[in-house]
C-alpha positions as CSV (number, residue, x, y, z in Angstrom):
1,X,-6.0,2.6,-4.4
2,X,-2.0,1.3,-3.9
3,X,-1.0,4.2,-6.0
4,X,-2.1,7.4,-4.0
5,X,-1.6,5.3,-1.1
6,X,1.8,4.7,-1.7
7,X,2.7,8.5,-2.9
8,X,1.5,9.6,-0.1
9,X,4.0,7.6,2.2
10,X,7.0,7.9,0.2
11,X,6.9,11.9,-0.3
12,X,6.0,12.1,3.1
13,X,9.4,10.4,4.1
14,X,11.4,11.8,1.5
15,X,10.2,15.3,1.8
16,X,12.3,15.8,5.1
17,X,15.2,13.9,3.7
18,X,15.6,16.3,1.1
19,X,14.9,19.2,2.9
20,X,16.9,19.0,5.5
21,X,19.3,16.5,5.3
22,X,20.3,16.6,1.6
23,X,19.7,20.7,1.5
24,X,17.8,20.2,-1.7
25,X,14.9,22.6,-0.9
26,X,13.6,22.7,-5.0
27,X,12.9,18.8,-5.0
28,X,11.6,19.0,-1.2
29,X,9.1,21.6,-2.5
30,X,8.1,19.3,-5.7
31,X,7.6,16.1,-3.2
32,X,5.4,18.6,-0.8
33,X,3.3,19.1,-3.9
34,X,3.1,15.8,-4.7
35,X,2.6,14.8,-1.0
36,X,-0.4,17.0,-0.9
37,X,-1.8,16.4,-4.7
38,X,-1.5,19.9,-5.6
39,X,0.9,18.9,-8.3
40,X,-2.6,17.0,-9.7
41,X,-4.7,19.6,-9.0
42,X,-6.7,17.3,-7.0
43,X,-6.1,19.5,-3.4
44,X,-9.1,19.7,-2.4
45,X,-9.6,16.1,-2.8
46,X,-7.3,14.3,-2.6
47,X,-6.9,13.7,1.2
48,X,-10.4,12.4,1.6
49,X,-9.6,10.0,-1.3
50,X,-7.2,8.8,0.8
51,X,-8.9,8.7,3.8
52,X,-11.6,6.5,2.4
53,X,-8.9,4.4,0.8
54,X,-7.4,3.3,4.5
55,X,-10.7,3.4,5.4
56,X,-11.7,0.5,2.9
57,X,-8.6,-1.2,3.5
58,X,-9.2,-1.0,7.5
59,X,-12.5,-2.9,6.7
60,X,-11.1,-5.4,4.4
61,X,-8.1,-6.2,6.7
62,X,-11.0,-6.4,9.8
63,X,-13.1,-8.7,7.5
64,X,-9.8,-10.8,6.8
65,X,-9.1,-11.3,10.1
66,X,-12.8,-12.7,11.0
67,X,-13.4,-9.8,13.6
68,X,-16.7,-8.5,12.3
69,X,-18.0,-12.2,11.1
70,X,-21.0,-13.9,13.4
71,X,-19.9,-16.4,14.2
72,X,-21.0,-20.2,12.6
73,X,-23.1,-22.4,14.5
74,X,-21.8,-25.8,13.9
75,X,-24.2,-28.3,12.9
76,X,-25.1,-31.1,15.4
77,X,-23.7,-34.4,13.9
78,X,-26.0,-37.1,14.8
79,X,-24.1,-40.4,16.4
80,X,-25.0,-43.3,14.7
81,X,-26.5,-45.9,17.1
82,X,-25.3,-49.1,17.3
83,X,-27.7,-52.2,16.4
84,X,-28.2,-54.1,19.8
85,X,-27.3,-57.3,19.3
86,X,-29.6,-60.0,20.4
């Protein structure tokens, strides 16, 4: 889950870096294919992987946060009486 994740993020910045601020146009092309999994073969599929990854983690981090919880009915606490003293 971290690891495309994560790939996908730091080609994405360092594609641009090395294409056009570096002038290294070879490695910019390698971190495009690795940006878009084409360098895995996994094209097709591999941006609906990571759409249901940030998908999970959006429910998790909702979950976390109490946001899609019902909320708890507390329980009534029962006072004790005092004995009445004669």
């Amino acid at each position: 889950m971290l690891l495309p994740l994560a790939l996908t993020v730091l080609t994405g910045m360092a594609y641009p870096i090395f294409g056009n601020w570096l002038l290294q146009g070879q490695v910019a092309e390698i971190m495009l294919k690795i940006h878009s999994g084409r360098i895995l073969g996994l094209d097709a599929i591999y941006p609906i992987l990571n759409g249901l990854g940030l998908v999970g983690l959006l429910i998790t981090g909702l979950n976390m946060t109490s946001l899609l919880r019902k909320p708890r009915v507390q329980p009534v606490q029962q006072q004790l009486e005092e004995p009445e003293s004669p």
